[in-house]
C-alpha positions in Angstrom: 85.6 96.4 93.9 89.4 96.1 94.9 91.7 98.5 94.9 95.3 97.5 96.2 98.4 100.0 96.9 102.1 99.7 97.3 100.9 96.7 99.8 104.5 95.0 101.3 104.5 92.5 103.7 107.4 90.6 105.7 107.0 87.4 108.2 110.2 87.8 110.1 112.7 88.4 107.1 110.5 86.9 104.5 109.9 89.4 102.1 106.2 87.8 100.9 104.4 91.1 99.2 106.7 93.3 97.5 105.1 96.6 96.9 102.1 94.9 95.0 99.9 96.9 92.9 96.2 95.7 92.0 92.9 97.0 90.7 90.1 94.8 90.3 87.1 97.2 88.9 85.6 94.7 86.5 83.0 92.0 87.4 84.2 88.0 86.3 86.3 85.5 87.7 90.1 86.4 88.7 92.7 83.6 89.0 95.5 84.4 91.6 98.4 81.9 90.4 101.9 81.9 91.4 104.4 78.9 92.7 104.3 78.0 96.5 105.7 81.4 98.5 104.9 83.5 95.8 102.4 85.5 98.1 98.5 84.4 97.1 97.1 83.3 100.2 99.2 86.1 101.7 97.2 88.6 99.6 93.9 87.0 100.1 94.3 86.8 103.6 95.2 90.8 103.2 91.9 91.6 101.5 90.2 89.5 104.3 91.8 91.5 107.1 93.9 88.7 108.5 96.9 90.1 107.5 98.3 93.3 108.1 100.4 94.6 106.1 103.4 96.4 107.3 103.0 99.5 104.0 99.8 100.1 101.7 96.8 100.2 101.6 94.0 98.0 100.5 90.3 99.3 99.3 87.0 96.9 99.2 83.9 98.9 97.6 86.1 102.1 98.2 86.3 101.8 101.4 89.9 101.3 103.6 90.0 97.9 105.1 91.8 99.7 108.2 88.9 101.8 109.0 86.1 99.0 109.7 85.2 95.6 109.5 81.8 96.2 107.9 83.0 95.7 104.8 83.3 91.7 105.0 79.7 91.4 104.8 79.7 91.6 101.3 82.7 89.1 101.5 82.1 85.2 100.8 85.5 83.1 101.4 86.4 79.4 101.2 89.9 79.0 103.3 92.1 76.5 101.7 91.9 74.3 105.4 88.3 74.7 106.6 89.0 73.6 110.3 85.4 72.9 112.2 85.0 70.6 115.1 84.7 66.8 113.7 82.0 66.2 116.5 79.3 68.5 114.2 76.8 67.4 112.3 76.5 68.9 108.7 73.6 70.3 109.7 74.3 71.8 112.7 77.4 73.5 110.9 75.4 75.2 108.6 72.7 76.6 111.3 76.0 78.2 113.2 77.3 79.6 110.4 73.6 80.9 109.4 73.2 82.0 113.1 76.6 84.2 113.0 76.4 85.5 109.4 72.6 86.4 109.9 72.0 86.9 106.8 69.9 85.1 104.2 70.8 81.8 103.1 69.9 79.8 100.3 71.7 76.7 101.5 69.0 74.1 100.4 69.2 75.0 97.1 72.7 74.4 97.3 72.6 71.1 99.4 70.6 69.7 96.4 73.0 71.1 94.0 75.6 69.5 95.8 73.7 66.2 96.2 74.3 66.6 100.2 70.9 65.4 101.7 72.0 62.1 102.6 75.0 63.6 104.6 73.1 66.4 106.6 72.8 64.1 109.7 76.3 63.2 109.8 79.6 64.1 111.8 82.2 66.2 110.3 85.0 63.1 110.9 83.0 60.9 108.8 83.0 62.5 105.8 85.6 62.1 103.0 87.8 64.9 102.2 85.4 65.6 99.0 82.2 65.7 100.9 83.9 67.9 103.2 84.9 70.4 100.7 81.2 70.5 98.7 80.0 71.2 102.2 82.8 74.2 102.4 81.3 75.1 99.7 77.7 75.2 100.4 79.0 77.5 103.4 80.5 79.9 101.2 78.4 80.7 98.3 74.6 80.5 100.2 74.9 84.0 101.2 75.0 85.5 97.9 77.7 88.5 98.7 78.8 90.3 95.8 82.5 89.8 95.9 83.8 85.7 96.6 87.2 84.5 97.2 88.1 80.9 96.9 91.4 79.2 98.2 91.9 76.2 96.3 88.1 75.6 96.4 88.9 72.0 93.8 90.7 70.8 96.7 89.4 67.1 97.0 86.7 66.8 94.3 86.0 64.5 92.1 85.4 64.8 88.3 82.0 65.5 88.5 81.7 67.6 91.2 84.1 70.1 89.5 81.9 70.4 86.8 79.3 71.3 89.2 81.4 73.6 90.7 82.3 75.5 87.1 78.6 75.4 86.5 78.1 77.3 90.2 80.6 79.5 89.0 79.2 80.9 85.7 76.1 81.1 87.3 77.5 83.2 90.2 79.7 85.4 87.9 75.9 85.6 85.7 75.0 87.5 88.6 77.7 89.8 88.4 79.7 89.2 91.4 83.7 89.4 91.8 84.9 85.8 92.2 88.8 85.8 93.1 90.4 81.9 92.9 93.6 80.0 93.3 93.8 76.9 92.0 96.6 73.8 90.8 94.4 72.2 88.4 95.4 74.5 85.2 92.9 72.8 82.8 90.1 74.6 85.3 91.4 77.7 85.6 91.7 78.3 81.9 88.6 76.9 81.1 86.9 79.7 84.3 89.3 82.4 84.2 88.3 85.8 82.8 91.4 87.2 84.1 94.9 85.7 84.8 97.2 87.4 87.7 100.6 85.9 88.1 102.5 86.2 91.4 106.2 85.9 91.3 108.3 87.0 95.1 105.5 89.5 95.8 105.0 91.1 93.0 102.0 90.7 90.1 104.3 89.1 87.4 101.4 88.7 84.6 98.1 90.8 84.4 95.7 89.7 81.4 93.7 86.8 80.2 94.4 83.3 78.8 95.3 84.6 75.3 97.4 87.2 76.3 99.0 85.0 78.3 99.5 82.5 75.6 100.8 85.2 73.1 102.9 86.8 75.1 104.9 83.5 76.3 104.4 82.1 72.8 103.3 79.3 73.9 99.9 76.9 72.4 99.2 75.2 75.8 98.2 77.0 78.8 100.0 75.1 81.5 103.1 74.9 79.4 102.5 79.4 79.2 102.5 78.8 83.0 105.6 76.9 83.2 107.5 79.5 81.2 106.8 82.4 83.8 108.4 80.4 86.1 111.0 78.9 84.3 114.7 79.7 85.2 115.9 81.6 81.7 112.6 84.1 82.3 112.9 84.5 86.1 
């Protein structure tokens, strides 16, 4: 589905990707950690076409990302700052981004899933921060594209709507679509995660699951397996 090579990338002389290597073939949900700088949303926004990177190349479906754009139709993404103008209703945020996706939508069944009805008729800059992100949310996943990538898509949310958003998840990677994440809340990403990729100064520091991750650092708890990638003896 993704095929990354030798990919480096420098913002003035930051040094953000570091010849990164990365081949995601395999259906599931892939976690993209890494401390703050360590080059995840650089990466993302790489795959997306909103970076360009000064060496490599990246593949989506087998096809170069330099060649076309056509290629992010079978893209969803939730950015980790969803910008749209406060003065919209929810409503009439979905229909534009309907009306410029054209493609089919399934956003009522996600509105109820998201309990959002009673918020359709309502400006952006009225919402909290967690309605805001279910809606985000609702824009992403009710186009159905095979491969999804989520920027800290917990952002916000309360208790209960990340267990609806876990439950959306499974269902989604049921389907057998791609879902790339980044998240901070640990106890979520272990208990989602089919795959763990570690960032560390632009390079993929740790490629397996939660167990090998756990075995490898020797460590019981999965943050604390986490904290010892990053820790100063192992750096």
């Amino acid at each position: 589905m993704v095929n990354i090579k030798n990919l480096h990338k420098k913002f003035g002389a930051l040094k953000v990707l570091d010849g990164l290597e990365l081949e995601i073939e395999n259906k599931g949900i892939i976690a993209v950690l890494g401390p703050n700088g360590s080059g995840k949303t650089t990466l993302i926004k790489s795959i997306l076409g909103m970076v360009v990177p000064d060496k490599g190349e990246v593949l989506v479906m087998k096809e170069n990302i330099r060649k076309g754009w056509n290629y992010r139709k079978e893209i969803d993404y939730l950015p980790q700052i969803a910008n749209f103008p406060g003065n919209l209703r929810v409503t009439e945020l979905i229909s534009m981004i309907k009306d410029l996706r054209n493609k089919p939508a399934r956003d009522k069944e996600l509105i109820a899933f998201f309990n959002l009805e009673p918020f359709l008729n309502k400006k952006l800059n009225k919402l909290s921060g967690g309605t805001r992100q279910k809606v985000n949310l609702v824009l992403c996943f009710m186009f159905d594209s095979p491969i999804v990538i989520l920027d800290e898509p917990t952002s916000g949310l309360d208790p209960v709507s990340l267990l609806h958003l876990r439950d959306l998840l499974q269902q989604e990677k049921e389907k057998g679509k791609t879902i790339i994440i980044t998240s901070h809340i640990m106890s979520f990403v272990e208990e989602i995660s089919d795959r763990i990729l570690f960032l560390l100064e632009g390079r993929i520091y740790f490629d397996g699951t939660v167990a090998d991750l756990k075995s490898s650092t020797g460590k019981s708890s999965f943050d604390h397996a986490i904290a010892h990638l990053i820790s100063p003896e192992n750096a």
